[in-house]
N, C-alpha and C positions, 0 to 999 in steps of 0.2 A: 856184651852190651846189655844194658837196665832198662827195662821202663819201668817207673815210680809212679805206680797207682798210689789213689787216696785212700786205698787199704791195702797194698802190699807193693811186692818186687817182680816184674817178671824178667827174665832174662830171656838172649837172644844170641844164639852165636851167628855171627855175620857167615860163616862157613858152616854153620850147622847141619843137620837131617834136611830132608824136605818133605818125611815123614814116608808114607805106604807105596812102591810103586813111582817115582818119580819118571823112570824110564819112558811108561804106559804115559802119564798123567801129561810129561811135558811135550811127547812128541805127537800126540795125538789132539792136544790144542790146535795142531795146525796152524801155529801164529804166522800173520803176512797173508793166508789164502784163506779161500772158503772152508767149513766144516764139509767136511761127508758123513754120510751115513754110517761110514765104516766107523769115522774117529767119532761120531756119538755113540754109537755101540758102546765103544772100548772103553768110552771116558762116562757113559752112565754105570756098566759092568763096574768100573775103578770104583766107584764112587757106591753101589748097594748090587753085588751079586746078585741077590735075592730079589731084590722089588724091581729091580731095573735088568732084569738076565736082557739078553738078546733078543729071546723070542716071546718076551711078556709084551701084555698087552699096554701097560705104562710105555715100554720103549717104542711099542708103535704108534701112540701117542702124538710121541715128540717127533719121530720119525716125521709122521707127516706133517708136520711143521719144519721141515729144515728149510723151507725157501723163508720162514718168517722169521728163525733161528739168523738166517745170516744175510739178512736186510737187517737185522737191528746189528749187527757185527759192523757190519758195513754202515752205520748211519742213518740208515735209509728208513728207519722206521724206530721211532721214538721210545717205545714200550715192550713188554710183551706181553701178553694178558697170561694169566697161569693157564697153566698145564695141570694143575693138581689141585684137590681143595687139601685143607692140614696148616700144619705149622708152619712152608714157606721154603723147607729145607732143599726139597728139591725141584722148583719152581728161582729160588737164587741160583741152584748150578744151574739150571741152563743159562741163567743171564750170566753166570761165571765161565762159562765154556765158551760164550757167545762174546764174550769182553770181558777178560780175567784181570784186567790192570782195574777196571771200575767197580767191580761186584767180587768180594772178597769171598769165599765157600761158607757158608752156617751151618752150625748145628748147634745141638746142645752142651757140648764142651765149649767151642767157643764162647757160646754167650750165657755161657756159666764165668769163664775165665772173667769177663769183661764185667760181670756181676759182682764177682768177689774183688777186684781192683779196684773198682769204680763205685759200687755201692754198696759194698761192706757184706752181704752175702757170705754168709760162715761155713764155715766147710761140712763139707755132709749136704749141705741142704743142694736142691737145685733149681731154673727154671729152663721152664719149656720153652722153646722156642715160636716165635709167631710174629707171623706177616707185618704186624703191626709194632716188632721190638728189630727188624733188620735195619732199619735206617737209623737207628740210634747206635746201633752192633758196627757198622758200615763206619760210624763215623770215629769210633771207638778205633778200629782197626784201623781205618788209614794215619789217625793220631798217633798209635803206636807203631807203625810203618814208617813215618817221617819223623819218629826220635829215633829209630834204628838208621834208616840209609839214606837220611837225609830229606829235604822238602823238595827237590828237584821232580821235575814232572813225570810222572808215571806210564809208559811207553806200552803198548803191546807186544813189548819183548821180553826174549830168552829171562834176562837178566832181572828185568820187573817181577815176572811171575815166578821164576825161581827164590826172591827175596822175599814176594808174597808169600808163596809156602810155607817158607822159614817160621815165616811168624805165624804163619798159621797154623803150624807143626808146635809151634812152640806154645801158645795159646791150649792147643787143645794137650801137650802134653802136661800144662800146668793142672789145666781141671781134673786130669785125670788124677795127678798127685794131691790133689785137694779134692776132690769130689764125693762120689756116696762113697761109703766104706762097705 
């Protein structure tokens, strides 16, 4: 499957990768019930070994926030104020761990990939990611989510977040194929 940016091609295998870990990544979402502490651990670990280990002080951060973590899962609270000052990267995964079907994962590859499709960004070059480019990124990727699996409504399931991946396995390995040299 294609998507046809207004500067290149990206491709998409409907059965593809779902890139690092999916084992960790999907069953640690915990989709259908609350997060625990435990599946935050594991799914900030997945996501920065280093800046988010177990016993760093970022993870206890978040930690104590998990009744705010899963009031916004649940509905029950509209936002989440960051977690972190920076670029935004990891302040979106918690809203991605906390609602994976609405807040896609960011980084720099992604929203390089959506640079070089979308606004012509040459290879080699890159941008940094920031708070202020995710809701452009956000809407970039569900556009290419709904030319791959359709416009049908996006579920807090197995199957949503696995085809999320996809593309977002596939996004970041295009920048990498395009990216610094």
């Amino acid at each position: 499957m294609k998507y046809e940016g207004k500067y290149g091609t990206l491709e998409i295998d409907e059965n593809g990768s779902l890139g690092y870990k999916p084992e960790v990544y999907c069953t640690e979402l915990n989709l259908g019930g609350a997060l625990t502490a435990d599946n935050v651990k594991a799914l900030l670990r997945w996501k920065d070994y280093r800046w988010l280990s177990p016993d760093s002080d970022n993870t206890e951060k978040v930690l104590a926030r998990l009744d705010d973590i899963n009031a916004f899962r649940a509905g029950k609270k509209a936002e989440l104020e960051p977690f972190f000052g920076g670029g935004g990267v990891y302040n979106v995964f918690i809203k991605h761990i906390a609602r994976p079907a609405d807040y896609p994962i960011y980084d720099r590859h992604v929203l390089n990939t959506y640079y070089r499709l979308e606004k012509g960004l040459a290879d080699g070059e890159t941008k940094e990611p920031s708070p202020a480019l995710y809701d452009e990124y956000r809407v970039f990727f569900f556009k290419v989510y709904e030319a791959m699996f359709g416009t049908g409504e996006r579920k807090n399931d197995l199957e949503t977040v696995r085809n999320m991946k996809r593309v977002d396995n596939a996004l970041f390995e295009y920048d990498k194929a395009h990216g610094k040299k």
